[in-house]
N, C-alpha and C positions, 0 to 999 in steps of 0.2 A: 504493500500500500504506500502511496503518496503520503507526504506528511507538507504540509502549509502549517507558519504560522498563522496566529491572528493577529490583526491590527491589535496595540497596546490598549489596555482597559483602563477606563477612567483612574484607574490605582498605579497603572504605571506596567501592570503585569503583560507577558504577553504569552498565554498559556497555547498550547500546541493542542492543534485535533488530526485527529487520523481521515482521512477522506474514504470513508468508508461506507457511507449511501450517499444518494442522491440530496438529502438531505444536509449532509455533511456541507455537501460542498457549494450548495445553492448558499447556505449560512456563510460561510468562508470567501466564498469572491462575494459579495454583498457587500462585505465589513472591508474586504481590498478594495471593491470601489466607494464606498463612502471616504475611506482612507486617502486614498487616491484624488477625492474628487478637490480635495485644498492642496494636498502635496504629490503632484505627480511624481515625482521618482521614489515615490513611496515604494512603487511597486518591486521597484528596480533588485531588492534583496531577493525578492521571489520567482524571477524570471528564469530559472532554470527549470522550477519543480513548477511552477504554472505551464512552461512549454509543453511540460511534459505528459500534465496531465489534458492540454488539448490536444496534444497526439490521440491520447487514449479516448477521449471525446468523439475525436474525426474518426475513428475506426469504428466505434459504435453507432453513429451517423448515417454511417455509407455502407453498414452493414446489411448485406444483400439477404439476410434470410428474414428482416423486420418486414414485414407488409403494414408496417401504422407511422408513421411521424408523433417523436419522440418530444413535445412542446418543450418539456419542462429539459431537457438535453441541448435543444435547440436553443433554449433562450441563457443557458451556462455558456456555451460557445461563442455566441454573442456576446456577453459579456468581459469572458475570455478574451477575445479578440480587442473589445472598446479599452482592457487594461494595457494591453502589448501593442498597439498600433503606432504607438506615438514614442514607442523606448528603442527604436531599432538602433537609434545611436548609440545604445551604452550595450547592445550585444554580440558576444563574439561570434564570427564566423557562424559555426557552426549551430546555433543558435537562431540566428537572423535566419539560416537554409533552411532550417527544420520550421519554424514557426511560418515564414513566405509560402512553403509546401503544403502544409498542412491546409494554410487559406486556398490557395490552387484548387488542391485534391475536391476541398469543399464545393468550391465553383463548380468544378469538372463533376461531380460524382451526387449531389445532395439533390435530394428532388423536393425539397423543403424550399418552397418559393419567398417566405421569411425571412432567410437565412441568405438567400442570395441575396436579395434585395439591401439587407445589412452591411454583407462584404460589396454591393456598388457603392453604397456610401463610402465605406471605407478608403476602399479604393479611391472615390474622389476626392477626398481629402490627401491623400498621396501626392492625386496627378498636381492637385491645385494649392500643395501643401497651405493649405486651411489652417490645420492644426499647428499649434505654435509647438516651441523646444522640441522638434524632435528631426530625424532625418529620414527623407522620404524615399522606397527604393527606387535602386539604379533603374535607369530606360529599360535596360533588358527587362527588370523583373517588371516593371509596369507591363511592357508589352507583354510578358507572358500571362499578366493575372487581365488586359484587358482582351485579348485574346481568346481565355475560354468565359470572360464574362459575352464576350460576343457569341460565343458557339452556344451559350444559353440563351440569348435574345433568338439566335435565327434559328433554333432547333428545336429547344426545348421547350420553353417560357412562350412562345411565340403571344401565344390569345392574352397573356397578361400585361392591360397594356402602361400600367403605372411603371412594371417594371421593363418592358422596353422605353417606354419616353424615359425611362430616369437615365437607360444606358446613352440612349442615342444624345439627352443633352451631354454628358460626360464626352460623346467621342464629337457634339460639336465644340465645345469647351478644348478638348487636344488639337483640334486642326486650329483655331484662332490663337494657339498658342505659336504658331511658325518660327517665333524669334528664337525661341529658345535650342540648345544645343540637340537637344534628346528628341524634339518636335519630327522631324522626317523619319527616323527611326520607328517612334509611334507609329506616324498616321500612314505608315506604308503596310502596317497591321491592320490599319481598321481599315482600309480600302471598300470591302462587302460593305461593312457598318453604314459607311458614308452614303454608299449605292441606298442603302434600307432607309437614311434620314434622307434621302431626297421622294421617295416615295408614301415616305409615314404617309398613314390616314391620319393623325393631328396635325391639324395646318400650321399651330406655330411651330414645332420642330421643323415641320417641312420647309415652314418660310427661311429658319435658322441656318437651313445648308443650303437651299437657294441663294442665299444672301453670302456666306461665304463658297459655294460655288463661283457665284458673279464678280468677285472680288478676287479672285484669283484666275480666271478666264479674260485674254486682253479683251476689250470693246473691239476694235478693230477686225474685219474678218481675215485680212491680208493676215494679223498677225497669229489670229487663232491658227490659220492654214498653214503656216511659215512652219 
């Protein structure tokens, strides 16, 4: 079994529990994210044995013999996830691989439309780093988490349409990013995406990549032709 501290007790104590039911640990990251929510690098002492028990998480997840969706699993992992999103600067290697994977796997494998919806946000906060003190991953790893967030828009998810409008603003949001260094790298991965926000049945997303469609196509036909 996993062992987590608890956040310190009004007395100063900080007694240890075993994570040993559901129960256990719904208690345990609750009081890390209360913890957490005045002192972010609170977390930071526990980020080996949190990685590790959402390893254990994401395997019971995307475990193929469950025919139910597991709410109360789902909404740990989420959580899970809202403590370690923002600490990638203080972990090592190996660390940073296993936790990025894990999110992956989740995208790629979780038929929990909740849960995906959760890790786009996340994700957005990455691309747009939003979220302050923390460091956002590399281009590659972006491209690969927006990548199978895309293969969930166009395969999976398709009739859900909050959460395709939420991906398609995210992949109009990386194309008007162009200045940046990592920006071509991106958006040569969402290419499909781009094809899917020019066609959205919601007009304003449509109008979103219209408008940068036209903004990057010269006016001129000689030039369009050249």
């Amino acid at each position: 079994d996993e062992e987590v501290a608890r956040p310190p007790t009004p007395q100063g104590q900080r007694p240890e529990v075993r994570l040993t039911s559901t129960g256990q640990l719904y208690s345990t990251l609750t009081l890390l994210k209360a913890a957490c929510s005045s002192e972010r690098v609170y977390v930071d002492r526990f980020i080996p044995t949190l990685i590790k028990v959402l390893a254990r998480m994401q395997k019971d997840h995307i475990d193929p013999s469950k025919t139910s969706i597991d709410a109360a699993l789902t909404e740990q992992i989420v959580t899970s996830i809202e403590l370690l999103k923002s600490r990638l600067v203080v972990m090592n290697p190996d660390q940073r691989k296993q936790f990025l994977q894990c999110v992956a796997t989740l995208v790629e494998k979780s038929n929990d439309i909740k849960l995906i919806r959760s890790i786009s946000c996340t994700v957005e906060e990455w691309v747009t780093n939003k979220a302050s003190g923390h460091q956002a991953p590399t281009a590659r790893e972006k491209g690969l988490l927006l990548s199978r967030l895309m293969a969930c828009a166009e395969k999976r998810f398709t009739l859900d349409n909050e959460f395709v409008g939420q991906f398609l603003e995210l992949v109009a949001t990386v194309y008007r990013s162009e200045s940046s260094s990592s920006s071509s790298e991106l958006t040569s991965k969402l290419e499909s995406a781009f094809l899917t926000g020019l066609r959205s049945p919601q007009a304003h997303i449509r109008a979103k990549f219209f408008e940068i469609f036209d903004q990057n196509i010269p006016s001129r036909l000689y030039e369009r032709l050249s």
